[in-house]
C-alpha positions in Angstrom: 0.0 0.0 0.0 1.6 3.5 -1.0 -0.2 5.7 1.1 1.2 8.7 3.3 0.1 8.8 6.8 1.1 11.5 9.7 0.5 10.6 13.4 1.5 11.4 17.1 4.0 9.6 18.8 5.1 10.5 22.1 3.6 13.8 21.8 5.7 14.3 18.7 4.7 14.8 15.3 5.5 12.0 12.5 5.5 11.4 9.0 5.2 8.2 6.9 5.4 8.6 3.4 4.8 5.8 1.1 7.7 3.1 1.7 9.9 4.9 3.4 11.0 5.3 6.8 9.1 7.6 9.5 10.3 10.4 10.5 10.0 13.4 12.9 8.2 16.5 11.7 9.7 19.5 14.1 7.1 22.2 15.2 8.9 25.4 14.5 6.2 27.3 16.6 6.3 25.2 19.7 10.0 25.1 19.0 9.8 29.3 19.4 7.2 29.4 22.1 9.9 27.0 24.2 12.7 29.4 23.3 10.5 32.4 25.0 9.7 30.5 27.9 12.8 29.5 28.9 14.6 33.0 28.5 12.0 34.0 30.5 12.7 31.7 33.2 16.3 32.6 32.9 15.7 36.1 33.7 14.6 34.9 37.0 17.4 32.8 37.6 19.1 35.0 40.5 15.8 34.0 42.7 17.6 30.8 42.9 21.4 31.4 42.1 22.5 30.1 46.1 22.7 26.5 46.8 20.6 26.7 49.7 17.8 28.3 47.5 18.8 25.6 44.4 18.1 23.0 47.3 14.6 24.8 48.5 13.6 26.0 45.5 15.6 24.9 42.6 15.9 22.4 39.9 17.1 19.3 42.3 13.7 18.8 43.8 11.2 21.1 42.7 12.2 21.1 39.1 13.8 25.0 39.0 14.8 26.7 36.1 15.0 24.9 33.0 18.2 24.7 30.8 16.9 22.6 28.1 14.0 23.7 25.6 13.0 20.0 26.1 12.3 20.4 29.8 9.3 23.2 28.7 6.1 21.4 28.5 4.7 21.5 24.9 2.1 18.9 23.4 0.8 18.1 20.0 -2.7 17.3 21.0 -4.4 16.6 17.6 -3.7 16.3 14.2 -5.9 16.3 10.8 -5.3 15.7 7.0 -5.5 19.3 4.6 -6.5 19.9 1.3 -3.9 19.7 -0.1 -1.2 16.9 -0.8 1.3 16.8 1.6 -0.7 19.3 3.7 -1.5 18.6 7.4 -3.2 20.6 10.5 -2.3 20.0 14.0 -3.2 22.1 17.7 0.0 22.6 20.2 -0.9 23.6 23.9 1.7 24.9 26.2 1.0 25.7 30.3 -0.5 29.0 28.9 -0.9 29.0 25.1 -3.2 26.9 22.7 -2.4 27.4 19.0 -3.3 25.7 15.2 -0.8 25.1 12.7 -0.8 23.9 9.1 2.2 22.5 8.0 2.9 22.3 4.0 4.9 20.2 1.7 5.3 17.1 4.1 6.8 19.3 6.7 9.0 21.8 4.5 7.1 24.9 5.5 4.6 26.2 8.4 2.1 28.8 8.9 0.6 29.7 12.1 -3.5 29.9 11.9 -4.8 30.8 15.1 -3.1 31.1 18.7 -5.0 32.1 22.3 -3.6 32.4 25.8 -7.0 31.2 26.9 -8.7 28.8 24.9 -8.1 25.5 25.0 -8.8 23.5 21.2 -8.3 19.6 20.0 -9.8 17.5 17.2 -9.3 19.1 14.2 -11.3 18.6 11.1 -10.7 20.4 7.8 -13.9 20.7 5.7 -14.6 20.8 2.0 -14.4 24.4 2.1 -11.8 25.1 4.3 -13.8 25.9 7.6 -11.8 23.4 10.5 -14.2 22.0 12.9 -12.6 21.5 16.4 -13.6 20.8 19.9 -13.3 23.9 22.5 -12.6 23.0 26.4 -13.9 24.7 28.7 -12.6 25.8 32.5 -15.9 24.2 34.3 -14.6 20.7 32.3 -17.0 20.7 29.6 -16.8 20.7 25.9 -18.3 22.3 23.1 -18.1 21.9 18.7 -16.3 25.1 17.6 -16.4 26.2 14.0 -13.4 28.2 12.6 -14.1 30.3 9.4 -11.5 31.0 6.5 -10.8 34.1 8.1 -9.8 32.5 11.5 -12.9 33.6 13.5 -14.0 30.8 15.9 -17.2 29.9 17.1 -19.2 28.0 19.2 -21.9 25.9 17.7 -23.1 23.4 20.9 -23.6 24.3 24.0 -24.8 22.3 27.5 -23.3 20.8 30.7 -21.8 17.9 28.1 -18.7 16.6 26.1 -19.0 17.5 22.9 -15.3 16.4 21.2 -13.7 14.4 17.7 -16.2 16.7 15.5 -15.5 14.8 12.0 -17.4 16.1 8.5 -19.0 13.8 6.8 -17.5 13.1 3.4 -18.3 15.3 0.5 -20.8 17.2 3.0 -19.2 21.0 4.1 -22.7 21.5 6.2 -22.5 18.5 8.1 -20.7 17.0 11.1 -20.5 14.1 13.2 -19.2 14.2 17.4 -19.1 12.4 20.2 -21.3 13.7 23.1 -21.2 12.6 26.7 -23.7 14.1 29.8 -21.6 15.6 32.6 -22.7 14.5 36.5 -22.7 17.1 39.3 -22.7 16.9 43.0 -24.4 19.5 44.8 -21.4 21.9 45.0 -21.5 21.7 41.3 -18.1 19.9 40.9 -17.8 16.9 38.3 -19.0 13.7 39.9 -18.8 12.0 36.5 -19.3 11.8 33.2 -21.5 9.6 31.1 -21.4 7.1 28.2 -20.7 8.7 25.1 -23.2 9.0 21.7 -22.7 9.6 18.5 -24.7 12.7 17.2 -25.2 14.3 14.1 -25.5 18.0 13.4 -26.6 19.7 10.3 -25.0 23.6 10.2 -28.1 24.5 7.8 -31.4 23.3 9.6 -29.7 23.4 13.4 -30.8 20.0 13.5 -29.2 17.6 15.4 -29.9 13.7 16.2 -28.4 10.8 17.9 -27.1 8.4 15.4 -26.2 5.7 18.1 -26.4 5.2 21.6 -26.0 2.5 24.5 -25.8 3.1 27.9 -23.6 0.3 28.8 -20.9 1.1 25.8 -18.6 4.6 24.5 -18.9 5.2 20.8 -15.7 7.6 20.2 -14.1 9.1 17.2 -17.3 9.1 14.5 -16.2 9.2 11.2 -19.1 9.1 8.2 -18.8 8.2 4.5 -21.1 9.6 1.5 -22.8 6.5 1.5 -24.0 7.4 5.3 -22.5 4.4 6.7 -20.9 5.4 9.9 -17.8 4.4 11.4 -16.4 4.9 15.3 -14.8 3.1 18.1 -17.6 1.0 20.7 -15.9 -0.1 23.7 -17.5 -0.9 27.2 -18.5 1.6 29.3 -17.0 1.8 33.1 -18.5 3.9 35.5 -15.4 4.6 37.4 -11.6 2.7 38.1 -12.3 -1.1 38.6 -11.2 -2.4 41.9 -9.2 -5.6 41.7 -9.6 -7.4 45.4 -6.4 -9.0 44.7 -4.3 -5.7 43.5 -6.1 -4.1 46.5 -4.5 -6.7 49.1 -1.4 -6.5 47.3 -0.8 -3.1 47.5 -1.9 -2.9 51.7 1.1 -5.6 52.1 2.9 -3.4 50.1 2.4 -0.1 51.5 5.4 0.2 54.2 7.9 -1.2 51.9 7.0 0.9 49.0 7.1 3.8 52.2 10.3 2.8 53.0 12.0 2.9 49.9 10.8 6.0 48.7 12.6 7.6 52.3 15.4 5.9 51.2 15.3 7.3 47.9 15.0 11.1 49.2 17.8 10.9 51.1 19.7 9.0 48.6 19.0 12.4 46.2 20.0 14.1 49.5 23.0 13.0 49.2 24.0 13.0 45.7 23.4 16.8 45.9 25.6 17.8 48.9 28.7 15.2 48.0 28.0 13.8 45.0 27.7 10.0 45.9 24.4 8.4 46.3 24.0 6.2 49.9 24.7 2.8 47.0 27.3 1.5 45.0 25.4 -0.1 42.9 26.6 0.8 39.3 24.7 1.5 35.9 25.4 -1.9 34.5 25.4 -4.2 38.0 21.6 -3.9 38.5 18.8 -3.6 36.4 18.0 0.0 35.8 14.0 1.5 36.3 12.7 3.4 33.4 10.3 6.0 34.1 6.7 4.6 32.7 5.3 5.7 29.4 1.7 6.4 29.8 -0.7 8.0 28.0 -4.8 8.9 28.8 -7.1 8.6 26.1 -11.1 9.3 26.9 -10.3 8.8 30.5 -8.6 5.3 30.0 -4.8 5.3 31.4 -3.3 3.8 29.3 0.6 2.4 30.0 2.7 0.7 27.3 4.6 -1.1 30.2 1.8 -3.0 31.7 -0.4 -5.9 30.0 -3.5 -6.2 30.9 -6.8 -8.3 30.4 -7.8 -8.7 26.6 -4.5 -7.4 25.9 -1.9 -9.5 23.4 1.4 -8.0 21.8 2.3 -4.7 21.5 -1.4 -3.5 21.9 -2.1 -0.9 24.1 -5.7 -1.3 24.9 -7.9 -4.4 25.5 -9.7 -6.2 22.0 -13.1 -4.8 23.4 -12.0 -1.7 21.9 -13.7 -2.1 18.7 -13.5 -0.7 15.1 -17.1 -1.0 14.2 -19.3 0.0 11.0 -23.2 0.7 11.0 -24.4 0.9 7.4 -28.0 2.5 7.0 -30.3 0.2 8.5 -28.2 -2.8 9.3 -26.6 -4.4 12.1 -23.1 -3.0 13.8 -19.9 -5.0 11.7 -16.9 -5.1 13.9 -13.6 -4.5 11.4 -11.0 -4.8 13.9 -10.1 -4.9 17.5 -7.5 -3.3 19.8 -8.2 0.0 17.8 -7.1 2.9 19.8 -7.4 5.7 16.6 -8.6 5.3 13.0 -9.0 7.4 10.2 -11.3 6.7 7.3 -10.1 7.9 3.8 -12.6 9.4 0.8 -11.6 6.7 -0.7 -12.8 4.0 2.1 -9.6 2.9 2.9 -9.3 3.4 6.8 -5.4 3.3 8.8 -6.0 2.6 12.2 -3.7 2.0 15.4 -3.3 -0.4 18.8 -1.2 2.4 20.2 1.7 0.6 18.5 1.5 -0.3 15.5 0.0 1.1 12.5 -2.5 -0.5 10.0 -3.8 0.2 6.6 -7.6 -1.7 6.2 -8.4 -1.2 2.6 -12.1 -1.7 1.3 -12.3 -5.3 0.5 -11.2 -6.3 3.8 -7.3 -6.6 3.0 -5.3 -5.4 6.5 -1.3 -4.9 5.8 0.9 -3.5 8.6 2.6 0.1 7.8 4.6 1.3 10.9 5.4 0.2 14.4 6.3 3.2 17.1 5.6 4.2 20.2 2.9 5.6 22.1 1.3 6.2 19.2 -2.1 8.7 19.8 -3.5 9.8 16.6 -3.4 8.9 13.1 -4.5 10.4 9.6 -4.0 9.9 5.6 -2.4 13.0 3.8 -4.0 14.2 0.7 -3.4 12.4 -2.6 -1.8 14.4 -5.6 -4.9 14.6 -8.2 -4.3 12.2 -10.8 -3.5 13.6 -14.3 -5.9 12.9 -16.9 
């Protein structure tokens, strides 16, 4: 299959094209925010110049003032095919910026579209007419479909005490859109208590009218994607209410709890050390024991997900369970499961659909044919890029 695919991986932007290699896209932008923040950190430096302060305050415990551009927080959080070929959209948040970028030319060249201090954006969707559907999060925790024109104004087109995220046009449609919507529950203080199973709904921009295309209160249908044809595609998996409580885990971890309280005391003073003289309270060298990693994790529609720990339904390299399944609802029949251990898909104008296990990345064509692509890490989100038009 010669197809070129962008995706996240480890909050980094890649690039597959055709049957070569992947590789890293750099975000200039995030790349300049990081430069501003840390200058501006380093301007500050003299609050913590002493070694006393460097102990309170500083970078040993407390994380202090970064040298690195890599130590500034800055995630891709969503990324979406253009118009054109080779052209790609993606949103970048920082502690205090949210911004949209298109990138041109399989990476060659960027352009800033829209950046806000405070707005928060994700799921981007690029319509036939260039309008780029997104979802909008809001400080009280909910989320509304957002519409941004041409021009770069954004707007607000849902509203309620809900979820409303992964907006998707259908195909060939520049009036129509597809979401996932979930009910928010309150306590009395008005806090979150919870949040409910999520729906599909539709939403015609024309009319105003929207409709619930699929629902189920025991199951989450996530990441709606529609064809011309009106057959709809998403992600069903089980709904959970809250975390599952293992009895066994649970006695485990009591057993566990002054061991695991112990170490961790001998670990601060072991960092205790290593600060004032240098040597840490073993002697254990790099090679003579086996060395911890710190865990790669990821949370995807409230599910944390970590790519060092299996778990039930789990097999390989995939990073969630087989109930999390790639389903498709033609008009009028019966739900038809296409694959399993789907974490992301994307579905082509074409039909074909690339989908990933968090892993690994497929390519489903429209007979039914599946052929492996990529394997990564962490991988979040994946799209096709736009095909050249073919010459007549």
């Amino acid at each position: 299959m010669t197809c070129t695919i962008a995706y996240i991986s480890d909050c980094r932007l890649r690039l597959k094209q055709s049957n070569g290699e992947p590789r890293t896209v750099e975000s200039r932008y995030g790349e300049t925010i990081k430069q501003r923040v840390l200058k501006g950190r380093q301007r500050n430096a003299w609050k913590t110049n002493s070694r006393s302060n460097t102990f309170l305050y500083g970078e040993a415990l407390w994380g202090g003032v970064a040298k690195d551009v890599n130590a500034v927080p800055m995630n891709i959080t969503s990324i979406c095919r253009g118009q054109e070929p080779g052209q790609f959209l993606y949103s970048l948040q920082s502690d205090s910026l949210c911004g949209i970028l298109r990138v041109e030319n399989h990476g060659e060249e960027e352009k800033r579209l829209w950046n806000k201090h405070d707005q928060r954006v994700r799921f981007l969707d690029v319509g036939t007419d260039g309008r780029i559907a997104c979802s909008l999060e809001n400080k009280l925790g909910t989320a509304d479909i957002g519409i941004m024109s041409t021009e770069g104004g954004l707007r607000e087109i849902t509203e309620g005490d809900s979820l409303d995220t992964a907006p998707r046009w259908v195909i060939g449609s520049s009036s129509r859109l597809v979401f996932q919507s979930a009910g928010i529950g309150r306590d009395r203080e008005g806090h979150m208590a919870g949040v409910g199973p999520f729906c599909v709904e539709s939403l015609d921009l024309e009319t105003g009218d929207m409709s619930t295309l699929i629902q189920d209160p025991s199951k989450d249908f996530l990441t709606p994607h529609m064809d011309a044809s009106q057959t709809l595609y998403c992600i069903r998996r089980p709904y959970r209410t809250g975390p599952e409580v293992k009895p066994l885990q649970l006695a485990k971890d009591v057993l566990l709890f002054p061991f695991r309280m112990i170490y961790a005391v001998f670990e601060f003073f072991s960092v205790f050390s290593q600060f004032f003289t240098g040597k840490k309270l073993t002697t254990t060298t790099a090679g003579g024991a086996r060395q911890k990693q710190m865990p790669s994790y990821m949370v995807i529609w409230g599910n944390y997900i970590d790519a060092q720990q299996g778990g039930e339904n789990k097999t390989g390299d995939d990073l969630v369970p087989s109930s999390w399944e790639l389903i498709r609802i033609k008009y009028g029949q019966k739900p038809e499961v296409l694959a399993t251990n789907v974490l992301s898909f994307d579905l082509s104008p074409e039909g074909d659909i690339v989908y990933t296990n968090g892993s690994s990345i497929f390519h489903l064509s429209p007979d039914g044919k599946k052929e492996k692509l990529v394997k990564d890490t962490m991988v979040e989100q994946v799209v096709f890029l736009p095909k050249a038009a073919a010459v007549a």
